[in-house]
C-alpha positions in Angstrom: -23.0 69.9 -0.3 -21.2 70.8 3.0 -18.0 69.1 1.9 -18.2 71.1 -1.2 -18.4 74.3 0.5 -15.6 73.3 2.8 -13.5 72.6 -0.7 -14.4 75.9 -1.2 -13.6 77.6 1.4 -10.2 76.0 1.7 -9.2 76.7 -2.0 -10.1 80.7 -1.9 -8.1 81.0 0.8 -5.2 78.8 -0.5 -5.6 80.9 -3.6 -5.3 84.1 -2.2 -2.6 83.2 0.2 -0.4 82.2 -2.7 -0.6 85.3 -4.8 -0.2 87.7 -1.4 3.3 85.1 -0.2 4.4 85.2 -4.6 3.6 88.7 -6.0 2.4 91.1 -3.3 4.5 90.5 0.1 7.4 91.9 -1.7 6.2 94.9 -3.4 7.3 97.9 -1.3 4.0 99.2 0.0 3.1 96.0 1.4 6.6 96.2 3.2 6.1 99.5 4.2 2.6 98.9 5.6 4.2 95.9 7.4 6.8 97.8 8.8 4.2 100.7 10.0 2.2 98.2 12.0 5.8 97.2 13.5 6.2 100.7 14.7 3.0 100.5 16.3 3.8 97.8 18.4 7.3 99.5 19.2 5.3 102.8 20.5 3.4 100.6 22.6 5.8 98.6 24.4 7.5 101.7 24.9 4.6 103.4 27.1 3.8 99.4 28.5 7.1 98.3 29.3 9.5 101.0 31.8 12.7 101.8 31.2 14.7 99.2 32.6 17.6 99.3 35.7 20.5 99.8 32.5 18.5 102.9 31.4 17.8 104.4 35.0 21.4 104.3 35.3 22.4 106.7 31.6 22.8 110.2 31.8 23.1 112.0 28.7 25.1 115.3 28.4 23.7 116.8 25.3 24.8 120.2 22.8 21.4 121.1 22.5 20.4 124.7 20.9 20.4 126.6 24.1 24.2 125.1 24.5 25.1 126.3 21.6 23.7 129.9 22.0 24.8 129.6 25.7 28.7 128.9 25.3 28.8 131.3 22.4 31.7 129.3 20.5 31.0 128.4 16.4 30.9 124.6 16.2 32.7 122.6 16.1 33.7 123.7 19.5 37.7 123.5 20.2 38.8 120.5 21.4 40.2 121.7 24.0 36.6 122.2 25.3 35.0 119.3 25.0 38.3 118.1 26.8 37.3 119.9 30.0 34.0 118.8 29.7 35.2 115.1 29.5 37.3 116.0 32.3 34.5 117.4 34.6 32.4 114.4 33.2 35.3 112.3 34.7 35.6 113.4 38.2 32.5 112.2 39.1 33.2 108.5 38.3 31.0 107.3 35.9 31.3 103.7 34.5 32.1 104.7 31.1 31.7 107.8 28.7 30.2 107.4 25.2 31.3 110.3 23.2 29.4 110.4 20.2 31.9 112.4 18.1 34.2 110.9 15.5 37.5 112.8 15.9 39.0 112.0 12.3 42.0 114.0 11.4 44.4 116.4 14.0 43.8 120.2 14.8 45.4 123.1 13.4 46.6 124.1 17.2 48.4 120.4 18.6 47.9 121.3 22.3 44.1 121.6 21.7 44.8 117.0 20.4 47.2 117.0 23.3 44.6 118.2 26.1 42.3 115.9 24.8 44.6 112.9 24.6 45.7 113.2 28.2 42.0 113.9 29.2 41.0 110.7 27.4 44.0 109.2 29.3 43.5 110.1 32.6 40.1 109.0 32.1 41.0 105.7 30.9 36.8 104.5 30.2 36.0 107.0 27.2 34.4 105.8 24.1 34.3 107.4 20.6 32.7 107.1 17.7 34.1 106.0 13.8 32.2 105.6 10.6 31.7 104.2 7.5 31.8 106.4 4.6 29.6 106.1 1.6 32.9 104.4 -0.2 33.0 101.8 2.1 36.3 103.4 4.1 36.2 103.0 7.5 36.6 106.4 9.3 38.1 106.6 12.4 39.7 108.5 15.7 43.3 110.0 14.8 45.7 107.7 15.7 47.2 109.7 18.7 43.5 110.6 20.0 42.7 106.9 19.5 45.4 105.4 21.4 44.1 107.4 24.8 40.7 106.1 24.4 39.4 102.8 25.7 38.4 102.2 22.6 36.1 103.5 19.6 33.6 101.7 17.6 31.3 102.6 13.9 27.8 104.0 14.4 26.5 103.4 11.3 22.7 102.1 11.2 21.2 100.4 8.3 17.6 102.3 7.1 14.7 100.0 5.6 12.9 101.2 2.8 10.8 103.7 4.4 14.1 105.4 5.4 13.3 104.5 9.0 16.1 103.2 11.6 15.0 100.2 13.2 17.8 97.9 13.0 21.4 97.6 14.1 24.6 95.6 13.2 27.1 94.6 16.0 29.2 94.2 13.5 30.8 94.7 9.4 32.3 92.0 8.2 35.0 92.3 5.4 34.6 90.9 1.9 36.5 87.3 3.1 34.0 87.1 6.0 36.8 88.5 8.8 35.3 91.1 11.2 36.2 94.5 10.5 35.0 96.0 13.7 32.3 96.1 16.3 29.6 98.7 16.9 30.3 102.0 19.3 26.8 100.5 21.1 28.6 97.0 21.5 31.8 98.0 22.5 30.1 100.1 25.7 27.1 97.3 26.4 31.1 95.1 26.9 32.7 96.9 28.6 29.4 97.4 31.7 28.7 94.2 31.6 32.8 93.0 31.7 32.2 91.0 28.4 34.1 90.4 25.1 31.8 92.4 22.0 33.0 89.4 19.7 30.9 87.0 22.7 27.7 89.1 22.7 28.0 89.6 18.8 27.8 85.7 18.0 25.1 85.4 20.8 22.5 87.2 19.0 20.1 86.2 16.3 20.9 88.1 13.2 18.9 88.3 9.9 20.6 87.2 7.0 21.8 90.4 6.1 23.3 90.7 9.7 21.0 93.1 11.7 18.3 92.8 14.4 15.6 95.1 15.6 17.3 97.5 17.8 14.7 97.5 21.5 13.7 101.0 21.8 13.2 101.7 25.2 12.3 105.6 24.8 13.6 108.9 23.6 15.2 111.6 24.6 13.2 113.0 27.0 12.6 109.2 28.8 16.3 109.4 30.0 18.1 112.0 32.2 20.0 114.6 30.3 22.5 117.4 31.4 22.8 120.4 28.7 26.8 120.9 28.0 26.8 124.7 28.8 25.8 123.6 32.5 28.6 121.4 33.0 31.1 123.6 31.0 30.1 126.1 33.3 29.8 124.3 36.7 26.3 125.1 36.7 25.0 121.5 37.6 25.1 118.8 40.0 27.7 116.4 38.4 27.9 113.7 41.6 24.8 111.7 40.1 27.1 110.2 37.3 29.0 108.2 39.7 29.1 104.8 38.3 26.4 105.6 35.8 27.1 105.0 31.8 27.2 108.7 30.2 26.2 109.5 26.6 28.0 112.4 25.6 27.0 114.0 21.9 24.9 116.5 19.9 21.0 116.6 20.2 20.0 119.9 18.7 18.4 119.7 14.7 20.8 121.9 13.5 23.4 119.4 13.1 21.0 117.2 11.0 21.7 114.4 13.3 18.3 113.7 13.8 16.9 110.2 12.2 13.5 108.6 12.1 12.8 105.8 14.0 9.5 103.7 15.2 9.6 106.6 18.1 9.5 109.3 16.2 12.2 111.6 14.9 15.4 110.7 17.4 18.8 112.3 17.9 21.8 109.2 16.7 23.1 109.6 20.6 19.9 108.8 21.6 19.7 105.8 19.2 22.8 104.7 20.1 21.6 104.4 23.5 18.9 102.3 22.8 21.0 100.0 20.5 23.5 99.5 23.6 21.1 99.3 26.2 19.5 96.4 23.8 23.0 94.5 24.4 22.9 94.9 27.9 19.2 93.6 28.4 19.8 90.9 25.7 16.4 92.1 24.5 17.1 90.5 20.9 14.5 90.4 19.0 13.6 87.2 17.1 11.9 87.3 13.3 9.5 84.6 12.8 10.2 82.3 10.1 8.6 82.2 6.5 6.8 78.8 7.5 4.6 80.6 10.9 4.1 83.6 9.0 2.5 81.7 6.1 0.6 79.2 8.7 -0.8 82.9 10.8 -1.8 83.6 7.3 -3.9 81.1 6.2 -6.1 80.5 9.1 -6.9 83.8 9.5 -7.4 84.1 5.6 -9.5 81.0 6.1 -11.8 82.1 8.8 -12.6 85.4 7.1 -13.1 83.7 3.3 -15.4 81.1 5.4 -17.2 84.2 7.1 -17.4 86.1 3.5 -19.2 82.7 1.8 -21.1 81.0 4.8 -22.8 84.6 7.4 -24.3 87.1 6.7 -22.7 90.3 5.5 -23.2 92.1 9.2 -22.0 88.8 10.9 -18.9 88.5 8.3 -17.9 91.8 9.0 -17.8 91.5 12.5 -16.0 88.1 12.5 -13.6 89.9 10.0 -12.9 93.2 12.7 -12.5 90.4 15.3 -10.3 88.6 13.5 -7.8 91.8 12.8 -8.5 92.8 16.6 -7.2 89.3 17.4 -4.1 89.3 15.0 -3.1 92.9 16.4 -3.4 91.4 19.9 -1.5 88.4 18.8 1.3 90.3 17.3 1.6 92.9 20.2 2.0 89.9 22.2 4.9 88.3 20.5 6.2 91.6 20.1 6.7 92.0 23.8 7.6 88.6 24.2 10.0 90.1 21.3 9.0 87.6 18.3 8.2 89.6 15.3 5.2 88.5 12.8 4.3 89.9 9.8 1.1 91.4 10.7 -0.3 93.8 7.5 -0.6 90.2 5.1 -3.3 88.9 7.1 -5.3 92.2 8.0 -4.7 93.0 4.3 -6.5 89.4 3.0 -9.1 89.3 5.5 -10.4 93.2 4.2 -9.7 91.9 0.6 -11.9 88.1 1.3 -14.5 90.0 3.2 -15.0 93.0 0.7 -14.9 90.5 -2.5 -17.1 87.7 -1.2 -19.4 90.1 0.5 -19.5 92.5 -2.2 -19.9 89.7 -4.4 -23.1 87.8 -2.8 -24.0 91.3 -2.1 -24.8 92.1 -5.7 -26.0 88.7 -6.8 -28.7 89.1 -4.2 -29.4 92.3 -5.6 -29.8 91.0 -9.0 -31.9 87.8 -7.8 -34.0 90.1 -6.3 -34.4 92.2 -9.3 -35.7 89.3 -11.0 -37.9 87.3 -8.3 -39.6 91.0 -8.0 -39.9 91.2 -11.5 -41.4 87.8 -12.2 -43.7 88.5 -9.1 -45.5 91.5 -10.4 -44.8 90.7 -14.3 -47.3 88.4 -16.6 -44.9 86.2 -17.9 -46.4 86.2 -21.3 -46.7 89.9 -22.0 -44.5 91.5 -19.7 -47.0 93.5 -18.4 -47.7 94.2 -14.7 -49.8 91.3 -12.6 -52.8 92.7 -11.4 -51.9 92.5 -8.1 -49.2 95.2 -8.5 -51.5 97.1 -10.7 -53.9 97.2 -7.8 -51.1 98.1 -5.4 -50.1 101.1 -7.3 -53.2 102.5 -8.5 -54.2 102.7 -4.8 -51.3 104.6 -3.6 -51.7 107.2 -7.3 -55.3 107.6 -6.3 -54.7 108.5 -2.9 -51.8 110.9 -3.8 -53.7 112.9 -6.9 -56.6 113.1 -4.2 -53.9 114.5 -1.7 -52.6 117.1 -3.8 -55.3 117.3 -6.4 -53.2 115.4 -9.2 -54.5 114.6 -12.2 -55.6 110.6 -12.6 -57.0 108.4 -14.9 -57.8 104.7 -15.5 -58.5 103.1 -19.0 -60.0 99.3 -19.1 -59.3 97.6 -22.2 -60.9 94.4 -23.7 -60.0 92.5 -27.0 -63.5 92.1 -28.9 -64.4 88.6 -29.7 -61.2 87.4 -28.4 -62.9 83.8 -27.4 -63.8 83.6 -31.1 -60.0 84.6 -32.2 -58.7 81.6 -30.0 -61.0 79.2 -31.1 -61.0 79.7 -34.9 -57.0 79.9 -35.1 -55.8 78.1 -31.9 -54.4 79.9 -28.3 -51.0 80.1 -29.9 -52.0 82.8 -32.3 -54.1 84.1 -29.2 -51.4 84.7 -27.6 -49.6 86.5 -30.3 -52.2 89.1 -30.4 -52.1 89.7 -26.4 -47.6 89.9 -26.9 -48.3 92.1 -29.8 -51.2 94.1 -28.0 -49.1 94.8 -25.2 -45.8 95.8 -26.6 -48.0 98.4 -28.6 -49.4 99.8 -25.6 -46.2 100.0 -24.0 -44.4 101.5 -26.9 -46.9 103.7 -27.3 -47.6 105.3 -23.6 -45.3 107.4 -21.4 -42.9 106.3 -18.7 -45.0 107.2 -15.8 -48.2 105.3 -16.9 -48.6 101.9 -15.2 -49.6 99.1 -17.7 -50.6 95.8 -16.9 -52.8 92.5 -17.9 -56.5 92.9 -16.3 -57.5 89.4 -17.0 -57.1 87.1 -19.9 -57.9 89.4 -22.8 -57.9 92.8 -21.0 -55.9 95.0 -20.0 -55.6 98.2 -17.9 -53.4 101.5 -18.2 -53.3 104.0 -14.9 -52.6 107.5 -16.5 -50.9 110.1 -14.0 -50.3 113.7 -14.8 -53.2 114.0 -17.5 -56.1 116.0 -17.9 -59.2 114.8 -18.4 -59.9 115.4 -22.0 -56.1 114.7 -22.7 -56.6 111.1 -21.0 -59.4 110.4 -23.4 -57.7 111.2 -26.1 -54.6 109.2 -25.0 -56.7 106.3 -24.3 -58.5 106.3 -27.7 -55.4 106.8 -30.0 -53.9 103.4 -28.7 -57.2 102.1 -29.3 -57.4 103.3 -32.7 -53.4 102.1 -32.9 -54.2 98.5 -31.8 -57.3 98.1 -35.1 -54.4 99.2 -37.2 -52.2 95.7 -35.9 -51.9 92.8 -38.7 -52.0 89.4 -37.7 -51.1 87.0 -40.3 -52.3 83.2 -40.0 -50.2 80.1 -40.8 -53.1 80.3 -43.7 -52.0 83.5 -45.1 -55.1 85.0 -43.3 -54.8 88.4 -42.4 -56.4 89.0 -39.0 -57.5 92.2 -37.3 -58.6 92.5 -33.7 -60.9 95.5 -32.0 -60.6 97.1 -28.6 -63.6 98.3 -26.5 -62.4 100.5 -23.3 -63.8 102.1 -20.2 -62.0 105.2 -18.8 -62.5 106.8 -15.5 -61.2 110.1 -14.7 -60.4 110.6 -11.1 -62.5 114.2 -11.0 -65.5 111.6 -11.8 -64.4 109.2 -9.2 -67.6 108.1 -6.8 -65.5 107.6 -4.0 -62.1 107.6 -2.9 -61.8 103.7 -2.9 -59.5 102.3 -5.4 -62.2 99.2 -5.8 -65.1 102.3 -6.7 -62.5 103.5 -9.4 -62.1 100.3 -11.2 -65.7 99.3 -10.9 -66.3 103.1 -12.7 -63.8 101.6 -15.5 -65.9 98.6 -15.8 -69.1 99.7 -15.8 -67.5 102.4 -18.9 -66.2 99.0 -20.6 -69.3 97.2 -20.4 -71.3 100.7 -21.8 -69.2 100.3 -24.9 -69.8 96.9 -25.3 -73.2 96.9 -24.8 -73.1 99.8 -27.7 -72.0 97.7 -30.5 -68.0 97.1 -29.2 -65.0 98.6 -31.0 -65.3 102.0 -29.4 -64.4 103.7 -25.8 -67.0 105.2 -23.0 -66.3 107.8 -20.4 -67.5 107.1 -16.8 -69.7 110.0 -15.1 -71.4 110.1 -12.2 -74.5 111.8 -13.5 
């Protein structure tokens, strides 16, 4: 029996982890709900973990709103401006400058490309950014801008299905498999930490699609800023930036560069910063493989399924909570450790195995009980009520229609000559006329009444809500109902049977004792048998 159970156990959860892994891990809400827990774990580590030495040592100069109100110049702003704010950027020494524009094509004015080439020049450690477009053309720097930078790199970021950013590429490879170019992110994380991009690029584990989990250390407000009007107008303290990495680009919403992320909402600078400080921790995240995913799976599939068919429903819920406290824990663990799982399949099949198999024994419990309690207070000949139960109820109706003066009644029943019946034409006819006797009375009587087998010919109907003359009536139609009953022999014989009955109205009660009432009813049956039978007597006290 155990090892059966055990069989059991281990084939529901087989089962079920076969049609989650074939038909419901890749339907897009099941990603998305995967991916959501993911972000969870990426908000956490955020507040757990601080920003690290590389992102101490960022300063981001950022064309917020007030900037833009402040300098009083449509955008885009002249070149020639954000020339002299490179410049001022510049005198301070930082280590390099991320400019997070892509300067494709030349100005109407040439000096405005000129001051910004020999700024980039004299410079010599400024970054820009290139792109590519929806056709697949790679847009970058004009070529005169280009050759004063150090360099410039694509900031594009793939989007999962939830039209999140999550992951980067450090790098687009052409259709032969050549590389096309390197990330802006890349380039920078190189050039701090006096690297080749191509020798961190073939250092990291990539998906098969050639991205990995960018490590988002924080948002905008985690890192120091600088607004651009204060700089343009000397209104700040620019010596910090010495030998720091500067981020210089757009942050305010108008520009629509504002992207969702596992952070929230974040401008692309600002994402761009986190993908290179990513390269500079070599915080590379690592995806588990199908095989531990599907092994995390199953045991905690297995452990729920065994808690939904072996405890009780309290106990398998709380085993099941446990379990999806543990496999959060778990996964925030690997997370940090920065292994990713996917974590929504097994909270998803433990709710499913505990809900089914719970829900399940739940309601065959129910029904079992149903029927136990119906064979427990049922005759199983007639169907009628034991007497037991009949006693049960009549003393909680007598004590409420004394309560609140409610009209009661009981009516004792006995088969005349019922002995005789069974012996002249055997107990299996007998018991004919008792089905027959009580399927009339039930089809006959009302909802509410309570109708059940007294003894072995009689029977006994409690009769709430009636008056007292009404009840007599009642009582002596189903009497007069039952003589009308033909019971035919294996002879041919027609057979008729007669009914003598005792009624006792609860106005005539002696006492409030449920044993008084039924002894009234009695002594009222044995009046009318004493009287010649086939008829039905009224109790009264007098």
């Amino acid at each position: 029996m155990l090892k059966s159970k055990n069989f059991q156990v281990i084939g529901i959860s087989m089962v079920l982890c076969l049609v989650y892994i074939l038909w419901i891990a890749p339907l897009n809400p099941i990603q998305t709900a995967n991916l959501k827990v993911i972000d969870a774990f990426f908000y956490l580590s955020s507040k757990f973990n601080p920003l690290p030495k590389a992102g101490q040592d960022v300063v981001l100069i950022t064309v917020d709103d007030y900037s833009l109100r402040e300098i009083g110049t449509g955008w885009p702003w002249p070149r020639s401006m954000i020339a002299r704010i490179i410049k001022k950027i510049s005198a301070n020494g930082p280590a390099a400058i991320c400019v997070d524009f892509v300067f494709a094509g030349r100005s109407m004015n040439p000096h405005e490309d000129s001051a910004l080439t020999d700024v980039f020049k004299g410079a010599g450690n400024v970054y820009a950014a290139a792109f590519f477009g929806s056709d697949g053309k790679y847009v970058v720097p004009d070529e005169t801008l280009a050759l004063g930078m150090k360099d410039f790199g694509f900031v594009n970021k793939p989007r999962d299905i939830d039209n999140t950013i999550r992951r980067m590429r450090p790098y687009f490879l052409s259709q032969s498999g050549e590389i096309i170019d390197y990330s802006l992110s890349l380039k920078i994380a190189g050039s701090i930490m006096n690297i080749l991009p191509g020798n961190i690029g073939t250092s990291i584990p990539l998906a098969k699609d050639g991205t990995t989990y960018i490590k988002f250390f924080g948002g905008l407000d985690k890192f120091s800023s600088i607004p651009a009007w204060k700089v343009l107008n000397d209104a700040a303290d620019l010596s910090p930036l010495k030998n720091k990495l500067v981020f210089f680009g757009v942050t305010s919403e108008s520009f629509h560069d504002i992207y969702h992320t596992p952070l929230g909402m974040m401008p692309g600078m600002v994402i761009d910063l986190n993908e290179t400080l990513t390269y500079i921790n070599k915080s590379f995240f690592r995806y588990a493989s199908h095989e531990v995913n599907s092994i995390i799976l199953f045991v905690f599939v297995l452990i729920a399924v065994f808690g939904g068919l072996r405890l009780s429903i309290l106990s398998g819920i709380a085993l099941t909570a446990c379990e999806i406290l543990i496999l959060l824990s778990l996964g925030l663990f690997l997370f940090l450790n920065e292994i990713i799982i996917d974590p929504f399949g097994p909270i998803l099949l433990m709710l499913v195995s505990t809900i089914l198999l719970h829900g399940t024994r739940y309601v065959v419990l129910i029904v079992e009980n149903i029927v136990l309690r119906k064979e427990a207070v049922t005759d199983g000949l007639t169907g009628l009520y034991l007497y037991r139960y009949f006693e049960l109820q009549l003393k909680r109706e007598l004590e409420k229609a004394f309560r609140i003066h409610k009209n009661l009644a009981l009516v004792i029943y006995d088969i005349d000559h019922f002995k005789k019946i069974n012996d002249t034409y055997g107990h299996e006819f007998g018991n004919l006329v008792l089905k027959a006797i009580a399927k009339n009375l039930k089809d006959h009587s009302r909802k509410n009444n309570i109708i059940a087998r007294y003894g072995g010919e009689e029977f006994c109907i409690i009769v709430s809500g009636m008056k007292r003359d009404h009840a007599i009536k009642y009582a002596e139609r189903l009497r007069n109902l039952i003589s009308l009953l033909e019971f035919k022999t294996d002879k041919g014989e027609i057979v008729r049977v007669k009914m003598s009955a005792g009624i006792v109205n609860v106005e005539d009660a002696p006492s409030k004792s449920a044993t008084d009432f039924i002894k009234s009813a009695d002594l009222a049956l044995y009046k009318s048998k004493n009287g010649g039978r086939d008829r039905i007597s009224v109790f009264s006290k007098s």
